[in-house]
C-alpha positions in Angstrom: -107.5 174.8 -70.9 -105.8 175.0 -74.0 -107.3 177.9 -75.3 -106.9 179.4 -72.1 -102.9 178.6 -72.5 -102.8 179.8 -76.1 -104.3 183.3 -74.9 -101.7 183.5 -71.8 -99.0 182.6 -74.0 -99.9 184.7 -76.9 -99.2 187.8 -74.3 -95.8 186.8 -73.4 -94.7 187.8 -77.2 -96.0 191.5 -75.7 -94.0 191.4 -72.5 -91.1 190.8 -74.2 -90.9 194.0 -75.6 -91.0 195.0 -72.1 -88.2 193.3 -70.8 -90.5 190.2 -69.5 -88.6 186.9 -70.6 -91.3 183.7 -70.6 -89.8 182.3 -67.5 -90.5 186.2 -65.2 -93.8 185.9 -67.2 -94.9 182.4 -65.8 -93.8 183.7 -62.3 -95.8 187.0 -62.9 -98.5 184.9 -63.7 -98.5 182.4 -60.7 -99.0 184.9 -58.2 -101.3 186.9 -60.0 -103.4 183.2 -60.6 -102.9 182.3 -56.6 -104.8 185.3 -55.5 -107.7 185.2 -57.9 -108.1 181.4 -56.6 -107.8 182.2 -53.5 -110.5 185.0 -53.7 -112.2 182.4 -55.9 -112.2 179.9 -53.2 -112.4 182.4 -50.1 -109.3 181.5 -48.9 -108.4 184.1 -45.6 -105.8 186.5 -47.5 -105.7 190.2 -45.7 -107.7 192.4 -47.7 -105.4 194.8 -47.8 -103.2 192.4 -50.7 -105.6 190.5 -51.8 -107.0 189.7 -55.5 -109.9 192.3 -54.6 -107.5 195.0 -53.6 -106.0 195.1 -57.1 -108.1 194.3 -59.6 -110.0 198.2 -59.8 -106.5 200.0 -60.0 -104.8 200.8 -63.1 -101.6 202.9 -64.0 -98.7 203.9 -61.7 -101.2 203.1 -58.7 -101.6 199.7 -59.8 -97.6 199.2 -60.6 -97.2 200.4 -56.9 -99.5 198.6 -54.7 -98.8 195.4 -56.8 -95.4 195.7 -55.3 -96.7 196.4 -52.3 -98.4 193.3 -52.1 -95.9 191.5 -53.0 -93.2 192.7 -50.6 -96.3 192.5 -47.5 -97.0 188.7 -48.6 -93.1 187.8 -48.4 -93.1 188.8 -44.7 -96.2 187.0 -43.7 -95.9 184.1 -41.6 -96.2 180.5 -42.3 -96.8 179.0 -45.7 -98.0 182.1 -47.0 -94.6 183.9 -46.4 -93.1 180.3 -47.9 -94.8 180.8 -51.3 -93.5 184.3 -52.0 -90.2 184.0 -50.9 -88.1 186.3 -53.1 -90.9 187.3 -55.5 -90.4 190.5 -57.0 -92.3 192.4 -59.4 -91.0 192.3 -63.3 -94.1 194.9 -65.1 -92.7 197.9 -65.9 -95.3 199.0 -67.9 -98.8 199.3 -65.6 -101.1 198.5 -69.1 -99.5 195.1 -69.0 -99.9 194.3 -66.2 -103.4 195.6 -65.8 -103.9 193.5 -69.6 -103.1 190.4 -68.0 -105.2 191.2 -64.6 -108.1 191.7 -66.7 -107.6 188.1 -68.9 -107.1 186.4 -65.7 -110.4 188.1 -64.2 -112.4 186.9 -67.3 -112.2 183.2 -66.0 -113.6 181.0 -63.1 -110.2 179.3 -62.6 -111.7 177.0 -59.4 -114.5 175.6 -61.9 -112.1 174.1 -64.0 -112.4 170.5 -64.1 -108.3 170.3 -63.9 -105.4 171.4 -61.9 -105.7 174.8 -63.5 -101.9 176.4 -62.2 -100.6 172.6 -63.0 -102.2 172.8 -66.2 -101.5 176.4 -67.5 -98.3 175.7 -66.1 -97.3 173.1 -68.0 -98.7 174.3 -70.9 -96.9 177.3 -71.2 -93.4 175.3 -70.4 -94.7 173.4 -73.7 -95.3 176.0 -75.6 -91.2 177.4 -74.3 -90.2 173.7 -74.9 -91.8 174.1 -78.4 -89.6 177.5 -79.2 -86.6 175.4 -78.5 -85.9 175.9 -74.6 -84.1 173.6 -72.6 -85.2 171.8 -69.3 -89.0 172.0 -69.2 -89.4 168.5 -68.9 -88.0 168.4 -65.7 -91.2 169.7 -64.0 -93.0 167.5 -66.2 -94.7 164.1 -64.8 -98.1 163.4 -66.7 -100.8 163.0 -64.9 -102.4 159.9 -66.4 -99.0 157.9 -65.2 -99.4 159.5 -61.9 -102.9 158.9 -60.9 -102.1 155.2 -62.5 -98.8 154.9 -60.2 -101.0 156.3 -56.8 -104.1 153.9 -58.5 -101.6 150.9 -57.4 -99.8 152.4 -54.5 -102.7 153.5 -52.0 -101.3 156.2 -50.2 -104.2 156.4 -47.6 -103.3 158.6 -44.5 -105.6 156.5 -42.1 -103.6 153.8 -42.1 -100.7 154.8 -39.5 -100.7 157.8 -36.6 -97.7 159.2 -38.4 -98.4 158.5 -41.8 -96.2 160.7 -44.3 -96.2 161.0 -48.5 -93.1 162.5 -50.3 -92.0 163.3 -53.5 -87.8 164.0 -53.0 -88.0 165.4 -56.3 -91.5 166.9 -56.1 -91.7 169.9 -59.2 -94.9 171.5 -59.0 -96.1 168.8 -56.7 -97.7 166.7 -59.5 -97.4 163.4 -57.4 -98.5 164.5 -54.1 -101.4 166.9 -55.4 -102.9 163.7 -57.0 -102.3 161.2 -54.0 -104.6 164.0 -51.9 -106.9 164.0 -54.7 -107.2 160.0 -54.8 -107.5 160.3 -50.6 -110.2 162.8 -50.9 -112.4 160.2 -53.2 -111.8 157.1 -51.5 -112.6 158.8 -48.4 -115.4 160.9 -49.7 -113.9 163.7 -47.6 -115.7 161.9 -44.2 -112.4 162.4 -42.1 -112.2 161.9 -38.6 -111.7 165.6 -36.7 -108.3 164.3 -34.8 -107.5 163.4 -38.4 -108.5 166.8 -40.2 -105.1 168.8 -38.7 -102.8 166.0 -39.3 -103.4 165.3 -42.6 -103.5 169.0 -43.8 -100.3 170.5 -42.2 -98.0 166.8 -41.1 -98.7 164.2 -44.3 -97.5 165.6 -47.6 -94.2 166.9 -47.7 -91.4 167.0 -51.0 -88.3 168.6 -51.9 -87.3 170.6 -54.6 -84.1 172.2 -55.9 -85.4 174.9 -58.0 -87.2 177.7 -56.6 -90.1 178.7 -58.9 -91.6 174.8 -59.3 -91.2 174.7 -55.5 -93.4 178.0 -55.1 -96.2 176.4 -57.4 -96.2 173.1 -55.2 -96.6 175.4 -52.8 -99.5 177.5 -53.8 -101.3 174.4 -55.4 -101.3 172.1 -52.5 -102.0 175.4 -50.6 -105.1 176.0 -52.7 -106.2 172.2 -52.2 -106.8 173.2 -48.4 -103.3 172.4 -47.4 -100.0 173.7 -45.5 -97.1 170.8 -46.6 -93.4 170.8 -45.9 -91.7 171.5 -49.1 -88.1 171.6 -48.6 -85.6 173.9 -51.1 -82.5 172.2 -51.6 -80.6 169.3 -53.4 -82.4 166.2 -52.0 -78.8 163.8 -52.8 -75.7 166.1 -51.6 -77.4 167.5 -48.9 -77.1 165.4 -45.9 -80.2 163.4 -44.9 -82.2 165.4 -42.6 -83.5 162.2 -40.3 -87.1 162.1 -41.9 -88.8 159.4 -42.7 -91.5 158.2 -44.8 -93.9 155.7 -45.0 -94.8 156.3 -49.1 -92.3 157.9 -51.7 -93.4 158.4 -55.2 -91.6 160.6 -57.3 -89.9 160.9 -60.8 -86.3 162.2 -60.6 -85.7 164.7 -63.0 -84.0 163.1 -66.1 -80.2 162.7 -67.1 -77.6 160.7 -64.8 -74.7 163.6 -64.7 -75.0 164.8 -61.3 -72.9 167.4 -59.8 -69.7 165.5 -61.4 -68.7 164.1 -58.2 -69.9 161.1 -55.7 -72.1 162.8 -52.9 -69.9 162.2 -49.8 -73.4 160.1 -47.9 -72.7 157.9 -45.2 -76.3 156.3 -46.0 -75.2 155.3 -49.6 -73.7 152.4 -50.3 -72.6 152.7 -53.6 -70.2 155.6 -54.4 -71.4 156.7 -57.5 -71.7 160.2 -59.6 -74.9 158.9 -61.3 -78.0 161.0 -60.6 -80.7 158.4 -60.5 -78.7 156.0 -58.9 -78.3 158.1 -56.0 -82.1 158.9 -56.1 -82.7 155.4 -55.5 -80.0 155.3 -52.9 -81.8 158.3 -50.9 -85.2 156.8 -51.4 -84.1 153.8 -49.7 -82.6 156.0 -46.9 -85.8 157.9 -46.4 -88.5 155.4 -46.4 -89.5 153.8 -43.1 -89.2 149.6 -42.3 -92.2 148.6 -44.4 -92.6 151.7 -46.6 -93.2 151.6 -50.0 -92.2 153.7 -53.4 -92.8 153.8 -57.3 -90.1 155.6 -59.1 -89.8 156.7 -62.6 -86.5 155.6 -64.0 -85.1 155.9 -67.6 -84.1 152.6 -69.4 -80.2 153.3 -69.3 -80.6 153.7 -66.0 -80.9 150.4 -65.2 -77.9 149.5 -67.0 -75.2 151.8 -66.5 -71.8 150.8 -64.8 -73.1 151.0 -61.2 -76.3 150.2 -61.6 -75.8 146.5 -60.8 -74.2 147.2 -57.4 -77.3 149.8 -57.0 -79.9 147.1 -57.8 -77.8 144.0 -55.5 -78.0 146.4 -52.7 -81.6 147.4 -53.0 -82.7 144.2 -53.3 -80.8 143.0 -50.5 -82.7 145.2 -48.4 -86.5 145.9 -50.7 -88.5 143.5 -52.6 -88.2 145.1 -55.8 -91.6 143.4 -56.9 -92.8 145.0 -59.8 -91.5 146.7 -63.1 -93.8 148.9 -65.7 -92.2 148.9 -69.2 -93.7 152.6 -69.9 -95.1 153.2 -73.5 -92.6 155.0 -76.0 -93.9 158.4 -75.9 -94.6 159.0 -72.9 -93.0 162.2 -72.2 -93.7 163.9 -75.0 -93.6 166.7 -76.5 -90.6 167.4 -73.5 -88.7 164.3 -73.6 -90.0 162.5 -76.6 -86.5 160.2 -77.2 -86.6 158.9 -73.0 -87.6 155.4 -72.8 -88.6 154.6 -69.1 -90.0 152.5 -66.6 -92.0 152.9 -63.3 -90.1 150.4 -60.9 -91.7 150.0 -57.5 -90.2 148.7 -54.1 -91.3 148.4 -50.4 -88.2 148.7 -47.7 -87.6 146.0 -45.5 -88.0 142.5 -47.2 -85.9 141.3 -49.7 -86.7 140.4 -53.2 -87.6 136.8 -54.1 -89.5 137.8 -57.1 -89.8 140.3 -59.7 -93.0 141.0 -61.9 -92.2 143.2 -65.2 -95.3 144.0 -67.1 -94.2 145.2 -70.9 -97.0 148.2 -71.8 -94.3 149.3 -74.4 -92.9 146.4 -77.3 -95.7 145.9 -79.9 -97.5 149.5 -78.7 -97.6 152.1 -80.8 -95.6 155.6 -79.3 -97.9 158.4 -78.2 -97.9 161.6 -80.4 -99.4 164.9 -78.5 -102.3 164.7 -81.2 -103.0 161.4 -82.9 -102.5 158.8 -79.9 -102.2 161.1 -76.2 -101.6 159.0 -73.2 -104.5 158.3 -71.6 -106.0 155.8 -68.5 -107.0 153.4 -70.4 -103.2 152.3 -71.7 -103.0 151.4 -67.8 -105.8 149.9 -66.9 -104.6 146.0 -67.6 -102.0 146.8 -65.5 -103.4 148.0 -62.9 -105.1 144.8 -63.0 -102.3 142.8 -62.9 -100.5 144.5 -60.6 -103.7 143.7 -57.9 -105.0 145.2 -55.2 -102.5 144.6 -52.6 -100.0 148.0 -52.4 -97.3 145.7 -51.7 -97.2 144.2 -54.5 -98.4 140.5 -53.0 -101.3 140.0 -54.5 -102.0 136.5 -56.3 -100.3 137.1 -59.6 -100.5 135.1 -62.9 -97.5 135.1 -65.1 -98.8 135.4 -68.6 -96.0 133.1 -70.8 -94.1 134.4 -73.5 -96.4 135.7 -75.9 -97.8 138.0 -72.8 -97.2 140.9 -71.3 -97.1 140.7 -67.6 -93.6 137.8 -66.7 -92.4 136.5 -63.4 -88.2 136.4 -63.0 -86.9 134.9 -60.1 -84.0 136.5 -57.8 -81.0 134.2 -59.5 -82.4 134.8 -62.9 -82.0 138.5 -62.2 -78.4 137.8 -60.7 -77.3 135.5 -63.7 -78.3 138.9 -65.7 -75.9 140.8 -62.9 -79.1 142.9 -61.2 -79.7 144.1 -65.1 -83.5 144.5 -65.3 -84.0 146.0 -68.6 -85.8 142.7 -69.8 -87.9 142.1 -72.5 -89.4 139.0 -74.2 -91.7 139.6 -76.3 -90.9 139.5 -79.8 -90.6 143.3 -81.8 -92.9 143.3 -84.7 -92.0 146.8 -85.6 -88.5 146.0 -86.3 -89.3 143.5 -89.4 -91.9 145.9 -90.6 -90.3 148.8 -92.3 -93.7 150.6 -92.0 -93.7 150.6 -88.3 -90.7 152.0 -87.7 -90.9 155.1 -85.6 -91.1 158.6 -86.9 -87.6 160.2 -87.6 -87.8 162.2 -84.8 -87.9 159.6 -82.9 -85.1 158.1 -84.0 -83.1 160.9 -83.9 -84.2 161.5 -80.4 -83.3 157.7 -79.0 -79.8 158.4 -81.0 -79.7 161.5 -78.7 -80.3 159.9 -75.5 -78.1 157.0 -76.2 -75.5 159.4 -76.9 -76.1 162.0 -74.2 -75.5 158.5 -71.6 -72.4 157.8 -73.7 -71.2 161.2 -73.2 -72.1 161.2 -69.1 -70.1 157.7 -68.8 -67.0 159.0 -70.8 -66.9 162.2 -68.5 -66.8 160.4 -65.4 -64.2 158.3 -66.4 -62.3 161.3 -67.3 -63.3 162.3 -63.5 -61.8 159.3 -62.1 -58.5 159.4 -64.1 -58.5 163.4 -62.9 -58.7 162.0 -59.7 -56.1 159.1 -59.9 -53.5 161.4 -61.2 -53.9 164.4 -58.7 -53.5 161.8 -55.7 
């Protein structure tokens, strides 16, 4: 895959020259990567627009029926019309576009053992990340924490009539593309034929603010044989839309700032400006009696002024039972500095008990080359984390010196609902060898300061506010 990124991104230094910028380039590329998957995997496309129709054409020809097909796939109906919504052709010049036609051609994308448009998606936003652009992260969940977070969570359609997956915050569709994956094998694709149409069209839906990473959750969850309901909008300022949910997992893109103001929400309880705090607010809205969720949270989120009121409240009405402590690392190369945590929740019972498992003090950080994240840095937590999706399985709390601690509900209140808790003793810090690289450094100086920065401008928000009343 990588060499297959290198020789896409290697291009986009051409297109430049003609007016192509890397983000019209990656959009260029996804539709020009649906339809040869879709011919790849005989998916119905009218034969007038599909891969076939343009792949023998070259000069003007080519730059016109391109366009064509374009503007005839925005009008179709259904999911098809959904995915190019707006798309507009950027090639000017018909030997580029034909240059990249031809490098796409050259490979069976469907044979891939990956998610090939996740994949070469990402790795281009790296390779833009690397150049020193801003925001790529945000689309960026890897997917050895997200098959480990669905590993645990067993979101298994069969289990209700109406049973629905969502990612609020959904990107490319990272989360839910992998919870259809894990279905598929568990199931061994031996579905019941009242279940077929269900699951396809009525179980995984998301939301996503952005445009272009809603079109590639749509064309990759299209190209895994489904139609879901991905939503284009702003998941906590928009009001909720009465949907509800029996599994949400999702990682809200980082960074508390919001839109600088509360979101006036009837459903929230704690009027706040914070990002992620209102995520957690919405989740807890959106999930039905009983349902369950695993968010991704950064550390300072779950110590910032409001988050105490945000944590009372959810778990007055969740069992908050479980806590990952993610590895330092994680998100590199996009968000290198963010230290975070997976915490996970199901609606409806309170919390009596919280389980934190620590897979970060005493760890080495992952590095893209030397040490990448892979299952295995999970696997003893999956085991401690059991078998039941709930979170009730029989649990052993592993004393000090371990890794996987029990803390009751009034130890978490004497810490005022602050569960950024560790124990375990840091060996790195009295070892002046084992201190993180400087980048590192730098980048948790960054992040520190960044939530500093968010905290002093709402206060100046608030005292706005106090003198214009």
């Amino acid at each position: 895959m990588s060499d297959v990124v290198n020789k896409l991104w290697g291009f986009c230094h051409t297109l430049r020259h003609d007016g192509i910028d890397y983000g019209d380039y990656i959009e260029q590329l996804t539709y020009l990567l649906f339809l040869k998957m879709a011919d790849e995997k005989s998916i119905g496309i009218n034969k007038k627009y599909n891969w076939a129709s343009i792949l023998p054409l070259a000069g003007t020809v080519l730059l016109d029926h391109y366009s064509e097909v374009l503007r005839s796939l925005r009008d179709e109906p259904g999911i098809l019309g959904d995915i190019f919504t707006q798309a507009m052709p950027r090639f000017t010049n018909p030997v580029n576009l034909k240059k990249v036609i031809n490098m796409i051609d050259e490979v069976d994308w469907s044979a891939m053992d990956v998610d090939v448009k996740g994949a070469a998606f990402e790795g281009l936003l790296e390779k833009s990340a690397a150049e020193g652009k801003k925001g790529a992260g945000q689309y960026f969940t890897p997917r050895v924490l997200i098959s480990s977070i669905v590993q645990v969570m067993q979101p298994d359609p069969r289990v209700a009539k109406e049973y629905k997956i969502c990612d609020p915050a959904c990107g490319t569709s990272g989360f839910l593309m992998v919870a259809y994956e894990w279905f598929m094998k568990i199931s061994k694709g031996a579905l019941e034929r009242k279940d077929v149409l269900r699951i396809k069209k009525q179980t995984y839906c998301g939301q996503e603010l952005v445009p272009r990473p809603r079109r590639l959750a749509l064309m990759n969850l299209f190209l895994h044989g489904l139609e879901p309901q991905i939503y284009l909008g702003d998941s906590i300022y928009e009001p909720d839309r009465g949907e509800r949910y029996d599994c949400i997992l999702t990682n809200p893109p980082f960074g508390t700032k919001g839109a600088n103001q509360a979101p006036v929400r009837d459903d929230f309880t704690v009027t706040t400006s914070n990002k992620q705090l209102n995520f957690i607010q919405h989740v807890v809205t959106i999930l039905k009696p009983g349902g369950r969720a695993a968010m991704v949270l950064p550390d300072n989120v779950l110590f910032s002024d409001e988050a105490g009121d945000v944590f009372k409240y959810l778990m007055e009405d969740c069992n908050v039972h479980t806590v990952l402590r993610l590895p330092n690392g994680t998100f590199t190369p996009y968000s290198q500095g963010v230290k975070a945590n997976v915490i996970f929740f199901q609606k409806g019972v309170p919390t009596e008990n919280t389980w934190i498992y620590d897979n970060r003090t005493n760890i080495p950080g992952v590095t893209k080359k030397d040490r990448p994240l892979v299952s295995q840095m999970f696997e003893e937590f999956e085991k401690c984390y059991g078998k039941d999706p709930n979170g009730q399985a029989k649990r052993k709390d592993l004393g000090d010196d371990g890794r996987f601690r029990k803390y009751s509900l009034s130890q978490i209140k004497e810490r005022e609902y602050n569960l950024d808790i560790t124990w375990l003793k840091d060996e790195g810090l009295e070892d002046p060898n084992s201190l993180p690289e400087p980048q590192v450094l730098a980048a948790d100086a960054i992040t520190e300061l960044n939530a500093c920065v968010d905290e002093l401008q709402e206060i100046l928000t608030l005292i706005d506010a106090e003198e214009g009343e």
